[in-house]
N, C-alpha and C positions, 0 to 999 in steps of 0.2 A: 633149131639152130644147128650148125656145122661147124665144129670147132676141127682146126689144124694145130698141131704143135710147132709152137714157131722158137722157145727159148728152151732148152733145159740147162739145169744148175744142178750138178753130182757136187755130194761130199762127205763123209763118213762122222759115224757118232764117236763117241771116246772109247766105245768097248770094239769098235773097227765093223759097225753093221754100215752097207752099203745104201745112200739114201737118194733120193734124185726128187727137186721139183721142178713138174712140170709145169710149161706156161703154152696155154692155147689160143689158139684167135679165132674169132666167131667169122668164118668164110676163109679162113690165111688154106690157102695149096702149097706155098713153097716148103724149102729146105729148110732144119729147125737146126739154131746156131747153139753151141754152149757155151754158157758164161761162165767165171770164173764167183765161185763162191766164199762171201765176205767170213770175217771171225766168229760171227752167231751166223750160220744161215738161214736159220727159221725159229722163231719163235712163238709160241701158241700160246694168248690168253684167254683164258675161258670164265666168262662171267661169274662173277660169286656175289650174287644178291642175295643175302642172308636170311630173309625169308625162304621157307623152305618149300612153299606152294606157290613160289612165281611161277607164269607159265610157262617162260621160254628162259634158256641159260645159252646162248649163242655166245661165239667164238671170235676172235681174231687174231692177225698173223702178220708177222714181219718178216721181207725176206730181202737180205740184205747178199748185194753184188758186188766185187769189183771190177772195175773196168776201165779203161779213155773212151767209150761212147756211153751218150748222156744216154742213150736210150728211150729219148723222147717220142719213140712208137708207143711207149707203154702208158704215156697220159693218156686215160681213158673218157669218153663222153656216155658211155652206156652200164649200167650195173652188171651185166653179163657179154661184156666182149671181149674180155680176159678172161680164162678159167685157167685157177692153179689146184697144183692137185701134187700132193707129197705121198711120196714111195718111201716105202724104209723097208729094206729085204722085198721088196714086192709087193712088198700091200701097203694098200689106201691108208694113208693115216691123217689126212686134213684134206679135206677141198670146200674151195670158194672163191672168191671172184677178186681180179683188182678194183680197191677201190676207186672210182672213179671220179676223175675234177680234182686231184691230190697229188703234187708233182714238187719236190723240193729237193734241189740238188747242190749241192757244194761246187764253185767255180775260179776254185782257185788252184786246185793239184792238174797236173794231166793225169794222174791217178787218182781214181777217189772210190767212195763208196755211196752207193746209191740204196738206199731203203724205200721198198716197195709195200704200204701198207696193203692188204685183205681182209675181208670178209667171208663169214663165212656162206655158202651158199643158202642156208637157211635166213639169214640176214639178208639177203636180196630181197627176201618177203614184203618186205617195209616199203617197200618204193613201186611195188606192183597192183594196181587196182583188182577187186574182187568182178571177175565177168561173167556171163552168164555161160553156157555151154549151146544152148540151142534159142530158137526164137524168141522165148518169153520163160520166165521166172519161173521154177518148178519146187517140192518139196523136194529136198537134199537130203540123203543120210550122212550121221557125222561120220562114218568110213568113209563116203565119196571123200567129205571134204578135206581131209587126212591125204586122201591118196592126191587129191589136186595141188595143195600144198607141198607136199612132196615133189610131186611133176613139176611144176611149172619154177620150182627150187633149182630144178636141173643141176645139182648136187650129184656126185661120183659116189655118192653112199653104197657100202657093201650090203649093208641088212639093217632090218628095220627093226627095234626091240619094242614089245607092247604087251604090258604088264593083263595079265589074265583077272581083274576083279569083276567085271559087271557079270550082269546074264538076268534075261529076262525070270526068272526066280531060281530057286533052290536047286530043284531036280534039274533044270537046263541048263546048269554053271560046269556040269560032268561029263552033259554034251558036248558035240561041234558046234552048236550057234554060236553067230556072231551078232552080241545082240546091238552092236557099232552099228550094220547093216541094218536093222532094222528099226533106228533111229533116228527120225528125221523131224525136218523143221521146215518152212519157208524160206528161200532164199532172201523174197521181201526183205528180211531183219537183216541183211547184209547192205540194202540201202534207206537211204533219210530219205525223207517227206519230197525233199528236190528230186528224187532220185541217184543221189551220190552217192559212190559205193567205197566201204571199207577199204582199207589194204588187206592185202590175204592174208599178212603176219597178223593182224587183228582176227581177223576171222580164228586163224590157229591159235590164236591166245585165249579168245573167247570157249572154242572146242575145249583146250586146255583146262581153262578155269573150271567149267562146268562138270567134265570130269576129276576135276584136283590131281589134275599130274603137269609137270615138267617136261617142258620137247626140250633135248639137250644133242646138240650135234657132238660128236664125241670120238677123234681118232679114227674117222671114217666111216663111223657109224651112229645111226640116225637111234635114239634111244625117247620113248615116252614112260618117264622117271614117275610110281606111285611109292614115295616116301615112304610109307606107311605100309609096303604090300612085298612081304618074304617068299610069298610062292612064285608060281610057274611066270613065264616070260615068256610071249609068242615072236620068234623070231622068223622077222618075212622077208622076202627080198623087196628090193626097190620099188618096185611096184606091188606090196602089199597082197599077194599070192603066193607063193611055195611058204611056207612056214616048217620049224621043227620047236619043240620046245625047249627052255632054256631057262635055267635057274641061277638065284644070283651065288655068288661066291664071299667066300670070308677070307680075308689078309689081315695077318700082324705088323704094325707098322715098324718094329724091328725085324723082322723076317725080310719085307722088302728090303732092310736096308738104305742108308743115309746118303743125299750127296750134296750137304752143306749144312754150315751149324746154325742157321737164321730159322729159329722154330720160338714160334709164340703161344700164347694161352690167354684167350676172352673168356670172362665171362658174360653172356647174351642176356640182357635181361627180360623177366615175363612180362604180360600186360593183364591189364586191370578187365579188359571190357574188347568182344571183337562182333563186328557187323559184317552182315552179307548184303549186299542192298540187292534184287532183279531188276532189271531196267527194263520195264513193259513195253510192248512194240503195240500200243492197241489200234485191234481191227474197226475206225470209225467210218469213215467216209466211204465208201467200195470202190466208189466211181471217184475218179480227181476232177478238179472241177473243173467245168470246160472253160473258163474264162481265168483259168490262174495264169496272173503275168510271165512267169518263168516257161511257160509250156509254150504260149501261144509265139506265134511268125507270121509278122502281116505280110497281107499279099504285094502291098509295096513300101517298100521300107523309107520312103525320098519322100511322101507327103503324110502333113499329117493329119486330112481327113480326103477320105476317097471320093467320096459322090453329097451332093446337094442338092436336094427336091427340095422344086418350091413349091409349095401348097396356098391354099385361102388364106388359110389362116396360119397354120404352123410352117415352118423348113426344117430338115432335117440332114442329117450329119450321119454317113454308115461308111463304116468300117467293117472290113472284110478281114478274115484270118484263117490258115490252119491250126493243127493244134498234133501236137505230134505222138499223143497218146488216144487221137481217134482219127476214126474214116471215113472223111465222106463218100457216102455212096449215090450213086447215080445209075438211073435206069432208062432206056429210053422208053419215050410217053406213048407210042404205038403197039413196039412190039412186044414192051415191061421187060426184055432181057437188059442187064445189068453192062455197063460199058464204063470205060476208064476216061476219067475227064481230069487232065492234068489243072489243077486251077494256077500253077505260080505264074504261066507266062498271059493270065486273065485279068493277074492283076485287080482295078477298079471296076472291071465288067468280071467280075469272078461274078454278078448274079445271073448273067445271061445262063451259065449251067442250071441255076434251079429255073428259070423262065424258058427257058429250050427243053428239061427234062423233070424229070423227077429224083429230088435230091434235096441234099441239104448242105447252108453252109453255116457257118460262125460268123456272129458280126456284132459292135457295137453300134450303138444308133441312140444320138441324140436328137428328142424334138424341141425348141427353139420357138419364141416369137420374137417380132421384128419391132424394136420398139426405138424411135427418133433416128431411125438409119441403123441399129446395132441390133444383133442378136443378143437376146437373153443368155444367162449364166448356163452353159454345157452342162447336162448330169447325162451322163451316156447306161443305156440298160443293156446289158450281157443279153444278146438275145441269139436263139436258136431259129432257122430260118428252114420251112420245109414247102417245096415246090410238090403240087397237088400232082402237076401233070394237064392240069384242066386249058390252058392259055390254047384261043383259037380252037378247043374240041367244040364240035357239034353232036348232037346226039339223038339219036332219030325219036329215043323215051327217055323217059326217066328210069326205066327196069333197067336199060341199058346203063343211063349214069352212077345207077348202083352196083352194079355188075363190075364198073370199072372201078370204081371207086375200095368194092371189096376186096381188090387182091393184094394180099399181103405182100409190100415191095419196103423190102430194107432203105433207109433212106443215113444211118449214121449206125457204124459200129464202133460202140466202147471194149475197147480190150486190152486196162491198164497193166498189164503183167501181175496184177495182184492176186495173191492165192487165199483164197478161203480155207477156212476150216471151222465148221457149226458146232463142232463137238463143244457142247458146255450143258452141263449139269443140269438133269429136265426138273419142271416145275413141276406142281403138283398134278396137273393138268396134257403131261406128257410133252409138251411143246416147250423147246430147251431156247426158244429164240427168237426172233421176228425180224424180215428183210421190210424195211419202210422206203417205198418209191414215192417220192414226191415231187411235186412241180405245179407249173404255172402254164396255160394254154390259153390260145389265142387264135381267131381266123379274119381274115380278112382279103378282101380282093385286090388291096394295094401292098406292094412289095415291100412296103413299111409299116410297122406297126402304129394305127393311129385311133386309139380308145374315144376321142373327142367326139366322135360319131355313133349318132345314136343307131341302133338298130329295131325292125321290126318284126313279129311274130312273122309276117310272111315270108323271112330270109328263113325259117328254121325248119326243120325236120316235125312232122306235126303228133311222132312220137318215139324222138331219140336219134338225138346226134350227139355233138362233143363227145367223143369216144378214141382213147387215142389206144396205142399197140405198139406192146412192147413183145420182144423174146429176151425170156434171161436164162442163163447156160450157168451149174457149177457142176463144175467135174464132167458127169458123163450125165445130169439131170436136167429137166426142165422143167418149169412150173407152168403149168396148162391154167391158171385160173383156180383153180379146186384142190390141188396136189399136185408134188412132186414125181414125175414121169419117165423113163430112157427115152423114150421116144422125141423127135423134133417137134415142138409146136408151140405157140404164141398163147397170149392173153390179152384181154381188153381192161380199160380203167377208163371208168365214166369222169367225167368232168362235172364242177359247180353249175354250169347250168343247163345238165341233164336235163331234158323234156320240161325245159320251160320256156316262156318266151322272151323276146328282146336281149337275148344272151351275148348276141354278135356285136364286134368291136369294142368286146370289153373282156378282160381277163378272170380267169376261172381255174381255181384250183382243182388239183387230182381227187379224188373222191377220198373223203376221208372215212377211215372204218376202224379207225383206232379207238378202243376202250380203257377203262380207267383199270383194268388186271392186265394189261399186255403191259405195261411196266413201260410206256413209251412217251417220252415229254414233246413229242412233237404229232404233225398231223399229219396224214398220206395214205396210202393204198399200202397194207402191212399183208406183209405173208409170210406166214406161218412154218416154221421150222421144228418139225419132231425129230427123236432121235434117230429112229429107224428110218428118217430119211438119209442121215449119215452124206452131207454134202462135204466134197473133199477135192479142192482143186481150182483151177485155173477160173474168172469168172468171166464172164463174156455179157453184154446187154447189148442190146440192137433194137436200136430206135424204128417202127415202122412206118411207115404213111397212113396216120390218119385217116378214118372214115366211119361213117354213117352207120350206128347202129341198128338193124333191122331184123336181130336174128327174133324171130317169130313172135316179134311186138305186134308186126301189122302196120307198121309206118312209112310211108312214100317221102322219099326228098323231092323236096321241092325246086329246092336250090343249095349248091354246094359251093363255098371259096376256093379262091387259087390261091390261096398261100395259109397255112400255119406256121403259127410263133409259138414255141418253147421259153420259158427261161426258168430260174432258179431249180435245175434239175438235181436231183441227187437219190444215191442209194444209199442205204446207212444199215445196219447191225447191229439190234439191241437186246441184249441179254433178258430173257423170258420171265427170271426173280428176279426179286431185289439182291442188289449188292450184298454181302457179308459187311457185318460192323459199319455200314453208311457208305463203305466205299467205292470211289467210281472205277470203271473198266481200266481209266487210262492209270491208275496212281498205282506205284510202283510197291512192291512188295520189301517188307525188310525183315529182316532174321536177327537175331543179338540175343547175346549172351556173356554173362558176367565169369569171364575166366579165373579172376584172386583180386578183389578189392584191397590188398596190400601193396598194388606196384600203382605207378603213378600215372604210366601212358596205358592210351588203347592202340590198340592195335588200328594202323589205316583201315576205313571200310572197302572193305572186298566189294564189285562190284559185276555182278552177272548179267549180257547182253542174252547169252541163252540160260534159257533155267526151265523146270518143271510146271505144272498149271497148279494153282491152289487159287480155285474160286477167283480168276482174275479177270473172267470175260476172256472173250476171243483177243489171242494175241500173237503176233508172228514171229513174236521168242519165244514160243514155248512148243516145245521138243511133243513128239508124241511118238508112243510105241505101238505097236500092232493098228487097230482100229480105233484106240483113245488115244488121251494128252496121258506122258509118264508125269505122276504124281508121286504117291513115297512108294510105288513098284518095283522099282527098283533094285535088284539085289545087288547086293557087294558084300565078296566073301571076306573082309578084312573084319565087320559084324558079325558074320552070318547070319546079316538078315537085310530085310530090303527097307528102305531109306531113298529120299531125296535129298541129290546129289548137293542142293544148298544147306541142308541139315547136316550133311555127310562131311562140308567143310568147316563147319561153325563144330562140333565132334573132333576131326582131325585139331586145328585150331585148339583146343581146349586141352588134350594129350599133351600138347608140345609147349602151347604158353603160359600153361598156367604157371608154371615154376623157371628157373633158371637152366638154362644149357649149356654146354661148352663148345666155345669155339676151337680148334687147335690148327694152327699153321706150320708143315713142318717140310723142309727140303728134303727131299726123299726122290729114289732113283725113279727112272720111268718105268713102267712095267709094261705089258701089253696086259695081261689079266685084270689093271686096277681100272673099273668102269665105274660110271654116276650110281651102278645100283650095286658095287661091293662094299659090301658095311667089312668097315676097319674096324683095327683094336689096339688099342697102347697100353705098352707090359704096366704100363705105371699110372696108369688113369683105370682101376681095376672094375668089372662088372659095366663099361660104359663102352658103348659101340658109336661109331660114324659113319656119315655116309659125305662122298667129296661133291662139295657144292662150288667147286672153280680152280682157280689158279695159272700158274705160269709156267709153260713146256719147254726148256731149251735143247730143242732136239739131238744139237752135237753132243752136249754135255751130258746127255740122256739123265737129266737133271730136273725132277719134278718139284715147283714151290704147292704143295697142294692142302686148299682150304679145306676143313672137314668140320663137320657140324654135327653135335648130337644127337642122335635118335632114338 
């Protein structure tokens, strides 16, 4: 964005400091006009949620004009097409945006005064979807996400404050690591099962939570508040690079100085009982299912069924779709080089692509009999549609129809943006996991699937066919059949009716090889996941074209179908043991702890979208550092010692609530020294420190209302 100054408003504080707020337009080039500044012209409220581990303490602002033009340029439609931004002596002391769709003006004076609420730029967050950065979904570290949040805040911030506690252990808490940087997650956990993604203030909240600090916009500068943490303070600029350090400071609330007598005294009271809950992201399905209603776009949206073959005995009903989480692929049947076949303007002949080449499409298909002029009741099968290439081939042998038949020619690539990650606690056995491919297979020479027809040994292979081929990709590995590999290369999986006869036009599952110690409650082609295979990354499956098993059996085809059917396909991830305490992958983790059985509430449960792994199965909320998932590795110097970060909050929690706090609210001057991490002191509240958790800035009156809460 290009922002022009299009309004400024000068006006001085009561000790006579020179102040000016600016007002920007997102593309404005002209001349910037000044308006005449109302009796308050800016006043700054800063949230005070009393809890002292919220994540976020965001800001807002009144800026009050007079004038005879209504100023009706300044009704806003966008959260960022106003940017204000307050000078006092020259430096940044507020920016954020006008709120926008908020317009209420008095119409009765030719003078009047016009109030312009804002926000503060960090509050923009809320209204922004969380997006990806490049093609597909990647692991994030929580420093990117900090510094995206920041960016895309587009905030005038002078510097960034960031409290010095983590580090990947003891001796590297002394170093430069930044163990931020080296802690990452899956993006996945930023969207739901639909694919819906977060707002990015979510996202910062969740970062927030997980490390128990406060993002507090604060007089121009951007502050992440560790309550609980007196040492060092990494001070960076706006883009989270040049740093110096920076410690926090201590003020007497007489020493600042008074500038009104409205000063109160709470007392906060503790709680009985406080819970963390995790909210597991569990890794189950790999693949989305190719027939889920929200994905799928048919190829014509005006009828609702495309084509009707009539047969002897059956008719039938298909239905054509893409699906916007996979790709059909297509080959031509000659030269087997790969070619682009738009299917939307194919529409109801979207099958002539698999009948003209080799490919595959998506379809439903119901078969039907005809019963006193009516079709029978619709039940339509998800079916998977794969064109051999064979229509109209001749072939001078059979060496030769094997020959063609053997080249591996992708015909459907799955490549959900979903990220993997195998690391989970090996069994006895070394093998931390199991990837289960399963499905359903089918051949036929009609372009529809029709089981009602019997088949005979002389249609089969007379030692080994139904053989289908897949390639599956994680991270930078492939599984060749045997082991995980770098190199590019495929595998086969026999079908139910391997090397037997009368198998054709009828449905035959993936070979099943699942035992009763693979911990696996369903059936399929499992493969096997060690640790030292270390899968980590983006996961890729690619459907191939079916063919004729023949490696060194000694088997001739005989004869081979033009068409294969797929359906109920899936890839699934199941952990190598059994569960801890009965429990499954997906159920969510809880922490609790009894703060003082003498107060009468609990505290709300805290709820973590990112958290550490404790034995929860594969899940893409859980953080990992170096080459693991972080568990209690963790160091935080406020211990000194290492802890998980949901431990570490149920701990803080227990310091603060077990007993009573004081609140105190007292009208006090503005300072530029008084920030979210300077612990106050009151001559007369003796041995008890504070730290300001909000209040109300009236910048002429250089007049602070400031909440302060015990610590």
């Amino acid at each position: 964005m290009s922002y022009g100054l299009i309004y400024t408003v000068p006006f001085a504080t009561l000790d006579n400091i020179p102040c000016v707020v600016e007002i920007e337009k997102d593309g404005y080039e002209g001349v910037p006009t000044e308006l005449t500044a109302g009796d308050t012209p800016f006043i700054i409220d800063i949230d005070s949620e009393e809890f002292l581990y919220t994540p976020t303490r965001f800001s807002t602002a009144k800026l009050q004009v007079v004038g005879s033009d209504y100023f009706q340029s300044l009704f806003s439609t966008a959260y960022k097409e106003f940017r204000v931004t307050l000078k006092k002596n020259g430096v940044i002391t507020w920016c954020g945006f006008v709120k926008p769709e908020l317009y209420t003006q008095d119409y009765t004076s030719k003078t009047f005064m016009l109030e312009l609420e804002c926000i503060s730029a960090m509050s923009v967050l809320e209204f922004i979807d969380y997006t990806i950065e490049g093609d597909s979904k990647v692991f994030v570290s929580i420093w990117h996400l900090l510094q995206r949040c920041i960016a895309i805040a587009a905030g005038q911030y002078t510097s960034v404050y960031i409290p010095h506690v983590y580090a990947s252990g003891k001796a590297e808490y002394s170093t430069t690591e930044n163990v931020l940087s080296d802690m990452i997650l899956s993006e996945q956990d930023f969207f739901d099962e639909d694919d819906k993604p977060m707002k990015f203030k979510e996202v910062l909240e969740e970062v927030c939570k997980f490390l128990n600090w406060t993002c507090v916009d604060w007089k121009g500068d951007l502050y992440f508040v560790d309550v609980d943490h007196t040492g060092t303070y990494h001070k960076y600029d706006i883009i989270l690079e040049e740093k110096t350090d920076s410690r926090l400071n201590e003020l007497r609330i007489q020493d600042i100085g008074f500038a009104g007598a409205n000063h109160s005294l709470d007392v906060l009271p503790g709680y009985n009982k406080v819970t963390v809950k995790c909210s597991n992201y569990p890794v189950e399905s790999l693949i989305p299912d190719l027939f889920d209603s929200s994905l799928l776009n048919p190829l014509i949206k005006d009828s609702p069924f495309y084509r009707m073959i009539e047969g002897d005995k059956y008719s039938y009903f298909a239905k054509f779709y893409t699906n916007k989480r996979f790709n059909n692929l297509f080959s031509d049947k000659d030269s087997l080089q790969q070619i682009n076949v738009d299917l939307e303007p194919l529409g109801s002949n979207a099958d002539n692509a698999i009948i003209d080449n080799i490919g595959s499409l998506i379809s439903k298909q119901a078969k039907y009999k005809w019963a006193d002029g009516k079709p029978s009741t619709l039940s339509f099968d998800d079916i998977l549609i794969i064109g051999m290439g064979l229509s109209n081939k001749n072939y001078a042998s059979l060496d030769d129809l094997t020959f063609f038949l053997q080249k591996d020619i992708p015909v459907l690539q799955i490549n959900p943006d979903y990220l993997v990650d195998t690391v989970i606690s090996p069994g006895d056995d070394g093998i931390i996991g199991y990837l289960l491919l399963s499905g359903e297979y089918f051949q036929s020479d009609s372009l529809y699937t029709d089981p009602s027809k019997a088949g005979d040994g002389n249609w089969n292979n007379t030692a080994g066919d139904n053989c289908c081929k897949f390639k599956l990709k994680i991270g930078n590995k492939y599984w060749n059949g045997r082991k995980w590999i770098e190199e590019e290369t495929r595998f086969i999986i026999r079908c139910g009716g391997y090397n037997k006869s009368k198998i054709w036009y009828d449905w035959n599952s993936f070979e099943n090889n699942v035992t009763y110690e693979m911990n696996i409650d369903s059936e399929g082609y499992a493969i096997p996941i060690k640790k030292e295979d270390h899968l980590l990354g983006k996961i890729e499956l690619t459907v191939l074209r079916p063919a004729p098993n023949n490696y060194g059996e000694g088997g001739r085809i005989k004869r081979y179908p033009y068409y294969t059917f797929m359906r109920n396909l899936k890839l699934q991830l199941f952990k190598g043991t059994p569960e801890l305490d009965g429990e499954d992958n997906d159920s969510d983790r809880t922490y609790e702890n009894v703060l003082n059985e003498n107060y009468i509430n609990e505290l709300d449960e805290i709820e973590f979208k990112i958290s550490s792994y404790n034995e929860d199965g594969a899940c893409y909320s859980k953080v990992m550092l170096g080459d693991d998932y972080l568990t209690d590795n963790l160091y935080n110097c406020i211990l000194d010692d290492a802890i998980r970060p949901e431990e570490m909050m149920i701990t803080r929690c227990i310091n603060h609530y077990s007993a009573t706090r004081i609140k105190l609210t007292q009208e006090i001057k503005e300072r530029a020294d008084l920030t979210p991490i300077t612990r106050l002191s009151d001559t007369f509240l003796v041995g008890k420190k504070f730290i300001c958790t909000g209040g109300s800035i009236d910048c002429k009156m250089n007049r602070f209302e400031c909440i302060m809460i015990e610590v």
